[in-house]
C-alpha positions in Angstrom: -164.2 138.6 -143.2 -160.7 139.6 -142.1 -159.8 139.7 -138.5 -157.4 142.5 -137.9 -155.2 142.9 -134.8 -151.7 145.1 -133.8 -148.5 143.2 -134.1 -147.7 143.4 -130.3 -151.3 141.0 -129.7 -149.2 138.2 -132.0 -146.6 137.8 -129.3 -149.1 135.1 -127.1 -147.9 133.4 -124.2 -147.3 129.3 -124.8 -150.6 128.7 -122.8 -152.3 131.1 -124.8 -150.9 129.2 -128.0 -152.2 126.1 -126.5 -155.6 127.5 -126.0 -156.1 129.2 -129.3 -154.9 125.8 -130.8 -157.5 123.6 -129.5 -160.6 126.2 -130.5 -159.1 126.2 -134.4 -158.9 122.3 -134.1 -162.6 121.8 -133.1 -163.7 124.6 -135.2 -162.0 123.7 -138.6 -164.5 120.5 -138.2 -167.4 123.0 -138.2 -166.7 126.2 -139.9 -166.2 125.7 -143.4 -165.1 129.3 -143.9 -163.6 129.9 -141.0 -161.3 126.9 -142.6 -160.7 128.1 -145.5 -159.5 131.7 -143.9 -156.8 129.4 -141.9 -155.6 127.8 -144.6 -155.4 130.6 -146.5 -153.3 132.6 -143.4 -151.0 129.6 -143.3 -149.8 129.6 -147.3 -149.9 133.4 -147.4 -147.1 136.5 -145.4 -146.2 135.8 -142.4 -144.4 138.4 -139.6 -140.9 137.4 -139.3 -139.7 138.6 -135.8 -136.6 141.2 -135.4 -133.1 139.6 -134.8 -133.1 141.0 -131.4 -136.7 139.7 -130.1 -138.5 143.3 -130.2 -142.0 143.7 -131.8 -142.0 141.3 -135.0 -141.2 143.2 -138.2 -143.6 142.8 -141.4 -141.7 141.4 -144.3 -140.5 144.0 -147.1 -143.2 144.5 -148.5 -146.3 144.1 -146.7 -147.9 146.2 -144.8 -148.6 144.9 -141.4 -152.5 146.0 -141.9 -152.7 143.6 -144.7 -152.1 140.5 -142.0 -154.5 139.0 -140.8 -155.1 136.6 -137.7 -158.5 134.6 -136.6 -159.9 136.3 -133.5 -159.4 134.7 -130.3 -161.1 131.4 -129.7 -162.8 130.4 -126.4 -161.8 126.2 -127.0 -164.6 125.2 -124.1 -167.3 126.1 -126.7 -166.3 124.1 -129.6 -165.7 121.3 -126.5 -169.0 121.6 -126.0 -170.3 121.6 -129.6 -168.1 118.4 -130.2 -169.3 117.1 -126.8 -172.8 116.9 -128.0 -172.7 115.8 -131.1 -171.1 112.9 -129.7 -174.4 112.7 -127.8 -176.3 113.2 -130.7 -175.0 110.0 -132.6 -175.5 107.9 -129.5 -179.0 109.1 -129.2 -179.5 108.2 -133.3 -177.9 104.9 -133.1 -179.0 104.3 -129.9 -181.8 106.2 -128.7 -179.4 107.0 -125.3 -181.3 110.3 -124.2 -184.8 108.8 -124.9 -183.7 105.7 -122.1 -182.4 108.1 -119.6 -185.1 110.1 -120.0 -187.2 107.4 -119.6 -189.8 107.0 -116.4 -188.7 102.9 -115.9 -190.2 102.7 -112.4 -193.8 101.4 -114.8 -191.8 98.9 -116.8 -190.4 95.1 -115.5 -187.0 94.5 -114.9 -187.3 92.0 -118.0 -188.6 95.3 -120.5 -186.0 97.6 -118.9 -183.1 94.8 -120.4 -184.4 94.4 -123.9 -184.6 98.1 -123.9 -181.2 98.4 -122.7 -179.8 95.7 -124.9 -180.8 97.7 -128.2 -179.2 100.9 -126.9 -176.2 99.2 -126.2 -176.1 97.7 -129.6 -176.6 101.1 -130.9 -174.0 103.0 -128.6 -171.7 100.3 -129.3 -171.7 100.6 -133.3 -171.5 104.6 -132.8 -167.9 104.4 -130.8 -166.4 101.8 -133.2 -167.4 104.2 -136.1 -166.3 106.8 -135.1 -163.1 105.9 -133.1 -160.4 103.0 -131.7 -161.7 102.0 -128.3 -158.8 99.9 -126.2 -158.0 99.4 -122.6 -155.2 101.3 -121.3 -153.9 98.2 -118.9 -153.2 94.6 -121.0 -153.4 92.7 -117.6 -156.7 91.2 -116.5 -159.0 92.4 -113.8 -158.7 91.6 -110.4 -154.8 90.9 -110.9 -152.1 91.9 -108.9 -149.9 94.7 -110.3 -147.0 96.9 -109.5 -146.7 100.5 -111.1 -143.1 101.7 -110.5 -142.2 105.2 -110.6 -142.4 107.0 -113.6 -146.1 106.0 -114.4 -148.5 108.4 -116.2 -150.9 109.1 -113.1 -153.0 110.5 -115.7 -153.9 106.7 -117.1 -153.9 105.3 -113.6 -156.6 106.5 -110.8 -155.4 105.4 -106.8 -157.5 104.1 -105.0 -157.5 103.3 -101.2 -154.5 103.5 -99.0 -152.2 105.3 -101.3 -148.7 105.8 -100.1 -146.3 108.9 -100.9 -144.3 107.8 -103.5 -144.0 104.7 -106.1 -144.1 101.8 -106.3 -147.5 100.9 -106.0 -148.2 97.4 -105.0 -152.5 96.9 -105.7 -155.3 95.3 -107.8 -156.4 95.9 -110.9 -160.2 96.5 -110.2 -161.0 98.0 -113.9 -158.4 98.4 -116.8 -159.6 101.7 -118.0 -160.2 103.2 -121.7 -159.3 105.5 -124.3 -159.8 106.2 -127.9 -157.7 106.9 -130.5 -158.4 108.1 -134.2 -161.6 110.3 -133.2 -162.8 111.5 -135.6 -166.8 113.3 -135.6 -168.8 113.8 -138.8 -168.8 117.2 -140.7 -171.6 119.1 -139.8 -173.7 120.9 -142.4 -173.5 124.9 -142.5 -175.9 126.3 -139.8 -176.3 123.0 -137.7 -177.8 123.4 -134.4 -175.0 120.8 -131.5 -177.9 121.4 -129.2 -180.5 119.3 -130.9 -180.3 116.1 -130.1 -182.6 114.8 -131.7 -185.6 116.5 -134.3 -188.8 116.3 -133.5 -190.8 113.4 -136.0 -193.8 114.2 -137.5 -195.5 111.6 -139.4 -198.0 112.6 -141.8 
């Protein structure tokens, strides 16, 4: 299927860029064809832009109707579709939806922990799988540390009586985490993110 669209549309803003960037990431995971379309876009003509930044010109040659782009992506719905198949492994490995869906209120505080015990056994082995778990802070918590300015406030959360400007003088009450190397399994042509889990029949 070829996705056709006028020259001027090509000349996207750098947030727009950005946007359309992250929906073809997710969606190369998930769309075989639409994969193969991108790759194929990327070795074939490209629109070489006139010397003095007007309206892109078509190199001699080709026609500009014989160019063709993806059609805009909307990058929260492959989010979402990556979000819960991530859910999806945890509830395989380790039956997370089926505990928080769970009534416990019948069960003892003692059945409630061997429960929980598997499913963190299980959610534990999914995340090492599938990706590098580390803390973001090396020093241990409850010590005392000093974040100087120029820190990335996007690794550090305030908390308290937070002043107007670095450095921070506080407590490390949890050293955070992050993963690195994600990476989610391909899914198989027609799979449905939304089902958790299938329904088992035993016969």
């Amino acid at each position: 299927m070829s996705y056709g669209c006028p020259v001027s549309d090509l000349r996207l803003s750098w947030f727009a860029r950005l946007k359309l960037a992250f929906g073809c990431f997710f969606r190369v995971f998930y769309d075989v064809e639409f994969a193969s379309r991108l790759r194929r876009l990327g070795s074939g003509p490209h629109l070489r832009e006139a010397d003095d930044g007007s309206t892109p010109a078509p190199e001699k040659g080709v026609s500009v109707a014989s160019v063709s782009v993806p059609s805009p992506i909307d990058s929260a719905v492959f989010e979402l579709t990556g979000g819960l198949t991530v859910l999806g492994l945890l509830q395989r490995e380790g039956r997370l939806v089926d505990f928080l869906e769970q009534d416990l209120t019948a069960f003892s505080d003692a059945d409630v922990g061997a429960a929980a015990r598997l499913m963190h056994e299980g959610c534990r082995k999914t995340l090492h799988e599938h990706g590098t778990i580390s803390p973001i802070r090396s020093e241990p918590e409850d010590s005392a540390i000093t974040l100087v300015e120029g820190y990335e406030p996007g690794l550090v959360k305030l908390t308290g009586k937070v002043g107007s400007k670095a450095p921070y003088h506080g407590t490390l009450r949890h050293a955070g985490w992050r993963i690195s190397n994600f990476r989610l399994p391909t899914a198989r042509t027609g799979h449905d993110a939304t089902v958790l889990a299938p329904a088992e029949v035993e016969l």
